[in-house]
Structure formats: C-alpha cells, structure tokens
C-alpha positions in Angstrom: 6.9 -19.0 18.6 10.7 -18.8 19.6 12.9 -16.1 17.7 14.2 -16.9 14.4 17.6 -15.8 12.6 17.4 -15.0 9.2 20.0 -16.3 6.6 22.5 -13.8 4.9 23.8 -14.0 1.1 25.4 -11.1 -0.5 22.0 -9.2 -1.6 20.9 -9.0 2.0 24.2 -7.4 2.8 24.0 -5.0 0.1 20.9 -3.9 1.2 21.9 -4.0 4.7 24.6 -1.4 3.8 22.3 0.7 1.9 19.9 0.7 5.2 22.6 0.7 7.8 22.2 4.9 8.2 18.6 5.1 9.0 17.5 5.7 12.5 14.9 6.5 14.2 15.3 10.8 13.6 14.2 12.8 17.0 12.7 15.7 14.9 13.9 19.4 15.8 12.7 22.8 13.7 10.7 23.1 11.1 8.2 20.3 10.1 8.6 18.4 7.4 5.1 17.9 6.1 2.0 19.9 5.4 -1.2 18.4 6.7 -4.6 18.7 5.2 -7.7 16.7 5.6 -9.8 14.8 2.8 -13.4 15.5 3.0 -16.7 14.6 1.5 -20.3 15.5 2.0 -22.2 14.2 4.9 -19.3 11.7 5.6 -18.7 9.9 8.4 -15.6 8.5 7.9 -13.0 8.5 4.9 -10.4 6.3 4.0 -8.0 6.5 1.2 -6.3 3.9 -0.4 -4.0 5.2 -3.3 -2.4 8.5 -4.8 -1.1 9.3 -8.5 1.4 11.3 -9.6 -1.4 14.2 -10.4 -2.4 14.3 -6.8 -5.8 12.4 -7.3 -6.5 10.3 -4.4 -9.0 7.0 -4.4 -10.3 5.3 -1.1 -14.1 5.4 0.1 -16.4 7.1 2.4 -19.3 6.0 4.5 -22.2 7.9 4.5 -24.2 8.7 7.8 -25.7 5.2 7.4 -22.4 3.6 7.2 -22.6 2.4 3.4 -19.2 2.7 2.0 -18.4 4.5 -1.5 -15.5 4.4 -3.7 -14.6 7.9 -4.1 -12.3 9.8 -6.2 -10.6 12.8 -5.3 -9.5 15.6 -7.4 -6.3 17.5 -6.9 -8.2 20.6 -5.5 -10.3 18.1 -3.2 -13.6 17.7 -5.0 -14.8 14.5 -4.7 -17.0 12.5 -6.9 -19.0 8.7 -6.1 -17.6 6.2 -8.1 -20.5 4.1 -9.9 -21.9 0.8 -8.1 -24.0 -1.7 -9.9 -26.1 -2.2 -7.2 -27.0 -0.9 -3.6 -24.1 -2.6 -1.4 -20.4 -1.5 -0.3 -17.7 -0.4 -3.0 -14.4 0.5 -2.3 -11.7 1.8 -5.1 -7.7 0.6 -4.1 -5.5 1.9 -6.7 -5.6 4.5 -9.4 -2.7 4.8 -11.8 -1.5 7.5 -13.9 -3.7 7.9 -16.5 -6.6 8.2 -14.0 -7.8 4.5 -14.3 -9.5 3.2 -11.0 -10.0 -0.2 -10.0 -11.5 -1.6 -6.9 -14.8 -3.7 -6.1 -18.4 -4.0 -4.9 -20.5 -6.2 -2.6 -23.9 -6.6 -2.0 -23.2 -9.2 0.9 -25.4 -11.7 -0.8 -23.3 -12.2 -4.5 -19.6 -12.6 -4.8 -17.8 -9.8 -4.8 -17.3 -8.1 -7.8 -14.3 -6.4 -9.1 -14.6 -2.7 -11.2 -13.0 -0.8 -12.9 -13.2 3.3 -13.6 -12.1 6.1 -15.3 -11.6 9.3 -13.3 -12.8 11.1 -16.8 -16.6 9.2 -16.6 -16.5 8.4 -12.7 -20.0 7.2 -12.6 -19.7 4.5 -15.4 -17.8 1.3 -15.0 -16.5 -1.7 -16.4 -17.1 -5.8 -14.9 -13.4 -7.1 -14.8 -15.1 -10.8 -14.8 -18.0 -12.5 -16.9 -18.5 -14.9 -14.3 -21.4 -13.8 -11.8 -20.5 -16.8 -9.5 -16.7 -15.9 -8.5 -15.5 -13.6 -6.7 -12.6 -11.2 -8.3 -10.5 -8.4 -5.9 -8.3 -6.4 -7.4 -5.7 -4.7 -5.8 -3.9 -2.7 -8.3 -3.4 -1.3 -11.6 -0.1 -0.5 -13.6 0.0 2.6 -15.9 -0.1 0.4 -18.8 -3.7 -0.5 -17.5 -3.0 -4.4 -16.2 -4.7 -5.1 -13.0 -4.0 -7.6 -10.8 -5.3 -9.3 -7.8 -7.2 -12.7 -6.3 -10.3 -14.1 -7.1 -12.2 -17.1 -6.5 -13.6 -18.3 -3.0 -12.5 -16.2 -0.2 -10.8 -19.6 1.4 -9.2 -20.7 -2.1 -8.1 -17.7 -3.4 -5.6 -17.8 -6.7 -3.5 -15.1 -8.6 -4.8 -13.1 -11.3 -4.2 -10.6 -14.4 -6.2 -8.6 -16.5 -6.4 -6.7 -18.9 -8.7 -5.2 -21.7 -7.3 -7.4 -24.4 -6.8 -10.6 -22.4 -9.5 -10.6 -19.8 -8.7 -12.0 -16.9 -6.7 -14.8 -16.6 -5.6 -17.3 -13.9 -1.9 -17.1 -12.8 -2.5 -20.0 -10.3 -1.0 -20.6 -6.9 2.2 -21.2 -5.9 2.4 -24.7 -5.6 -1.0 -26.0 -5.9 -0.3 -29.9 -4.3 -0.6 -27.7 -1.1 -3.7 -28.1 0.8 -5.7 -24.5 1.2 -3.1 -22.5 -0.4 -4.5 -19.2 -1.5 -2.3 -16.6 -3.7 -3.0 -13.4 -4.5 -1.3 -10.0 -6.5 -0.6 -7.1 -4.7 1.0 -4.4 -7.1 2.5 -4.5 -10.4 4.7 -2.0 -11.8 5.2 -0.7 -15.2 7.5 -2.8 -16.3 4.8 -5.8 -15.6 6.4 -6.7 -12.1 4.0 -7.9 -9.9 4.8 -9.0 -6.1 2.2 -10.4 -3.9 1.9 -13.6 -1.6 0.8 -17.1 -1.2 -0.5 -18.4 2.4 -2.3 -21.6 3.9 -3.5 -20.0 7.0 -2.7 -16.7 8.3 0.8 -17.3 9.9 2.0 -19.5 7.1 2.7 -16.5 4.3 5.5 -15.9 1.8 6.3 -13.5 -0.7 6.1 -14.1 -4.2 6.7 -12.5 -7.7 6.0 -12.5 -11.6 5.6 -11.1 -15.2 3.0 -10.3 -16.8 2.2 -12.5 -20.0 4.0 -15.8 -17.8 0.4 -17.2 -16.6 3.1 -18.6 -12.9 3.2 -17.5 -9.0 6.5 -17.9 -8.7 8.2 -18.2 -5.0 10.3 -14.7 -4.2 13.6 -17.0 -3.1 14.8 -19.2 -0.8 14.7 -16.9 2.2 11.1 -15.9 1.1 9.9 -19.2 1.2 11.6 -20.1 5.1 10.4 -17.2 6.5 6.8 -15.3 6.8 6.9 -12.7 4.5 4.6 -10.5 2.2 5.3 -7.9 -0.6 2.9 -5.2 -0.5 4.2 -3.0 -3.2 7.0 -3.0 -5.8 8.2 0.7 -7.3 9.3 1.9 -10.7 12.9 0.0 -10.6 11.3 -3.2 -9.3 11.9 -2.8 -5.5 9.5 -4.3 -3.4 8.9 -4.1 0.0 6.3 -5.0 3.1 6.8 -7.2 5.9 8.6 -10.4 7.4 10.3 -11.9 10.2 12.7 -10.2 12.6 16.4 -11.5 12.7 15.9 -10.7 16.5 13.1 -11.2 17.4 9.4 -13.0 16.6 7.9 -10.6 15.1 6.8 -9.0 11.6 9.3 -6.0 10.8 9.1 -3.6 7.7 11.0 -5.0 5.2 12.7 -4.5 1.9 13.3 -7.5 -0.8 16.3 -7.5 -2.8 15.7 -9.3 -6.6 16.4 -12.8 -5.1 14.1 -13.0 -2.5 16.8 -11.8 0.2 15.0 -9.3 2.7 16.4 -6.5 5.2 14.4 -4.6 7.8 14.4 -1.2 7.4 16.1 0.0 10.6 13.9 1.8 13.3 10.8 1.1 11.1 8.7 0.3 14.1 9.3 3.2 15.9 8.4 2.0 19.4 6.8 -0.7 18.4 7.1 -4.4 17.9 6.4 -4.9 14.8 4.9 -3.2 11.9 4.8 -3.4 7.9 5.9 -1.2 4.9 3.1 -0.3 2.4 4.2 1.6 -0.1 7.9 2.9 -1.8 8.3 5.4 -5.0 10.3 5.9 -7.4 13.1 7.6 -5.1 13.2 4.9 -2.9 10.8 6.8 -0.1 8.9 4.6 2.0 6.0 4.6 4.2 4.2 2.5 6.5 3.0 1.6 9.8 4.0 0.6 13.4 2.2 -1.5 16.2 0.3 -3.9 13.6 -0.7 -6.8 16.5 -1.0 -10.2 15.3 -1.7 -9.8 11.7 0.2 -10.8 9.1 -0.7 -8.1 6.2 -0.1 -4.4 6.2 -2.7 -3.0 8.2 -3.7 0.1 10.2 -1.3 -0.1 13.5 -1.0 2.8 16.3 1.5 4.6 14.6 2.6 6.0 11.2 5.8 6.4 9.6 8.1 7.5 6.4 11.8 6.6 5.3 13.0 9.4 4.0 16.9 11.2 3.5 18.4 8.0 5.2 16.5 8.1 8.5 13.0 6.9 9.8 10.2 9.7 11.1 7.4 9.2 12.9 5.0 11.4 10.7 3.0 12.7 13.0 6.0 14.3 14.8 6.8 15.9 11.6 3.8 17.7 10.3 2.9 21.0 10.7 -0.2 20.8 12.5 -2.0 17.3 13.7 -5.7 19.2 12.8 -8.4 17.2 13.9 -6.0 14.1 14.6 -4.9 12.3 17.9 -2.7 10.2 15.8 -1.5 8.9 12.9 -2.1 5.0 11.9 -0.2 4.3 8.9 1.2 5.9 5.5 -0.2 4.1 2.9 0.7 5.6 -0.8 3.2 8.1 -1.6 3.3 9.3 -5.3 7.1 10.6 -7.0 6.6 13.8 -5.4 6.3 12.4 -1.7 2.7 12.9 -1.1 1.9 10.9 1.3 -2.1 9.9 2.0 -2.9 7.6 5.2 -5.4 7.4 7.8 -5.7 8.0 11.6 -7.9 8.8 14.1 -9.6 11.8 15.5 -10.9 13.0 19.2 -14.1 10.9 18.6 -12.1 7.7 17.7 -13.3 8.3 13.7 -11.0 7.0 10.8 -9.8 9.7 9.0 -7.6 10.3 6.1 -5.0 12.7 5.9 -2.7 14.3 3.0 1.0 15.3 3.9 2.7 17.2 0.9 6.4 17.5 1.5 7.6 21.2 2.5 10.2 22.5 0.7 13.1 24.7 1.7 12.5 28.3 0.5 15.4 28.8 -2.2 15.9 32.0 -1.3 17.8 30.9 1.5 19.8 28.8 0.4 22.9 30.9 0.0 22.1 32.7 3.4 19.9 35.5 2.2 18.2 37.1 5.1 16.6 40.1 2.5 19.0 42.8 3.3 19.8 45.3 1.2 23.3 45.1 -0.8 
C-alpha cells in the first residue's frame, strides 16, 4: 500500500495548531504516576476494560482453567464476579457513572449474548435482546444508561441502541447497497453522541457518528470516508478520537476527529513505533493509548503504552513510580476525569496483566518554595 496524503480544511488546522506542542517528553525527576496492580483470587490473568469517575474498574479474569469472568472492581480493590447465565466466557467493557455495567456472555455454542449489571446487585443481570438467535455486543454505556454496540452475525454486523424504555433498536449500516458492510457503536457520550465505524473487510474502515433517538450511521465526513479510520471513544464535549491513516506514511496513527470528520495525529503518539491507536480521552482533553499495534485496524494491545497529557506525549511506563511485576506496558485504555488510567501489560512470565496509574500530585506545600524551616 503506497503512502497517502491526507486533505486539509480549516478544522484539521485548528486541531493541528492545538496539537502542534506535543512531543515525545524524555522524562527526568519525579514520576508522574503511581502504579498498583489489580488482583483477584486464584487468577491467572486480569484484564480491565473501563474506569468511572468513582475509581470502580470493569474487565474480566480467567481462572486457573482459563474461563473468563466479568469482574467488577471496587475502589479499595475488592472484586466481585459478575453474574453469567450459563457456564461459558463473560466479559464486562464499560461501566458508567452510576455503576451500570454492560458487557456479554458466550457459551461457544449460542450467539453471544449481551448483559447488563448493576455494581449494587453484581450477581444479577438483565438480557439486552429477546432474541435467543442473534448475537448483541455492546460496547458501551452513557451515564444516562443508553448502551450501544453491534449485533447480529459476526460477518453482517449492524449498529445498535438500547435502552430500558426502547429496547434495542437497529440503527442500520452505513450505506447498506454495500456488499458485507458491518457497522458497529463504540462509545456514546452523555449528550447521546455516539462514534463508532463501518467496514467491509478489515482494511476498508471508516469512522462514523450519531444521536441517539435518529435510528442512522451516519459517515464522520468526507476525509472520514477517503481514508481508514475508526473512533474508539468520544468525551464529555463530543471529541472523539482513535486511529487513521498517516499523512506520511502507510500506516494507522493516533488520531483525533474534529466535528466534520477532519482528523489530526496526535504528534509523537507512536512513540517509537509505526503505528498505533488512541483509546480513550476525558473530559480534560487527556488521552491514552497504545503504540506498535501490527496490522490491525482497531485499538488493540501493541508493545507499548502511552498518555497525552500537559501538551506532550509520555511513554507511561517511563513515568511510573515503580514498573512492579511488569516488563512493560501495552496500552492505556480508560482514563476517568481525575486521570486514572487502567491498561494492561505483561509480566516476567509473559502473563496479561492490568495495571492502575493514579496521577501524583505536587505536594502544595511546596509550591511557594517552602523547605520547612523555621520563620
């Protein structure tokens, strides 16, 4: 595939100029994060998913059998088993403010099927479909409690929203004359903003957007639709970002989307990498994601982490206080308004592990120069 110059209108340049400071920071003195580990009982691997602004985290864990569980964990780090209604895999994504959980569960032999929880009754759930014969994934849930994902065959995936009054309904594909086009949500925002992506094989992908209550997949922009691209998440104010083409180069760069579909990479974002994806952004404009992704076109684990932060990119596991039981970091993939960050990397033995980085903040004391001395 030869290199590819994107198109500039005036939204890409005023994001270009918002961008243009970051760099890649060579990190000197004190760290910037705290590290701790999640856990669970008897686990053999963990791997979160999402954080909330009340530090509970959501992912799964597989047991010494390798069964996966959707798990949710407390602030303090208890963890409790989400319910299953069955003996299979189940795996929560996304848990919003008010402590709702959605995610799904397979048995390998139905269609998957898509949950949702309560972090006040973790062991009872609710079936976000009535049909037994489709499958339904969702992938995220706004505070207002709308969930939204894909369902359907896992080749002819289409766009959906739920919610308790509603029940799930079908938003459709982009432009369904296409032969095997599959859509699908991604995250929705408060405001009913949902970003997500359309794609006909797995190097043909392009952002898209919507509203909640307008039953449409609706193509990001022109720029969206010319080059591969994919929102992965959309913040508070309606920013979205994820991953798309390189102006440079052939490969898939962390991006962020302006309103129109217009797209910048966020400068350095790879680290030393190729290519790489952004996953998640809060409400202060903070980003993380990851770095060294290979061939795929989604945000995935890579062979690096990193976060956008104070105008400059950091690879994160330069910048915590101690690396624990990790050889490295493979990508950042929630971040809540405080800037706790929760991501996954790998340990000595090669496991997937998940780790918690809570921002650390300058003493005040200090601010003015006070070294303690007496007046």
């Amino acid at each position: 595939m030869s290199a590819l110059r994107q198109p500039r209108n005036a939204s890409a340049t005023v994001l270009a100029i918002a961008l243009t400071a970051a760099s890649l920071a060579t990190h000197a003195g004190a760290p910037l994060y705290h590290l701790s580990v999640l856990s669970a009982p008897n686990a053999s691997s963990i791997q979160a998913q999402d954080i909330n602004d009340a530090g509970q985290i959501v992912g799964q864990y597989k047991d010494q059998d390798f069964n996966s569980h959707a798990a949710l964990w407390d602030a303090d780090g208890s963890v409790h088993t989400l319910g299953a209604p069955g003996q299979g895999d189940s795996v929560a994504y996304a848990i919003n403010n008010q402590g709702q959980i959605v995610g799904w569960f397979q048995d390998f032999v139905n269609p998957v099927v898509g949950l949702l929880w309560s972090a006040s009754t973790p062991d009872q759930f609710v079936n976000l479909s009535s049909d037994p014969t489709v499958s339904v994934i969702p992938e995220d849930i706004s505070d207002t409690g709308v969930v939204v994902g894909g369902f359907g065959l896992p080749a002819k995936s289409r766009a959906f929203v739920w919610t308790s009054a509603t029940g799930l309904v079908d938003y459709g594909l982009e432009d369904p004359t296409m032969e095997d086009q599959q859509a699908r949500w991604a995250s929705i925002n408060a405001s009913g903003k949902i970003v997500g992506s359309w794609n006909q094989h797995s190097s043909n992908i392009h952002a898209t957007v919507g509203q909640v209550g307008t039953a449409v997949v609706l193509p990001m922009g022109d720029m969206t639709e010319a080059f591969p691209t994919s929102a992965i998440a959309v913040n508070a104010s309606g920013v979205a970002v994820g991953l798309g083409l390189a102006t440079d180069t052939a490969y898939l760069v962390p991006v962020v989307f302006a309103n129109d579909g217009t797209f910048t990479a966020i400068p350095s974002a790879t680290l030393d990498q190729t290519n790489g994806c952004a996953a998640a952004i809060n409400a202060s404009g903070v980003m993380v994601g990851s770095a060294g992704i290979g061939t795929a076109s989604g945000c995935v684990p890579g062979l690096k982490a990193w976060v956008y932060r104070d105008g400059a990119v950091y690879d994160l596991f330069d910048v915590v206080d101690d690396p624990g039981v990790f050889t490295s970091f493979q990508i950042g993939l929630s971040i809540n308004t405080s800037g706790v960050i929760v991501g996954t990397g790998r340990t000595a033995d090669n496991s997937i592990a998940t780790f918690v980085l809570t921002p650390i903040q300058a003493d005040a004391i200090f601010a003015d120069g006070f070294d303690g001395a007496s007046p």
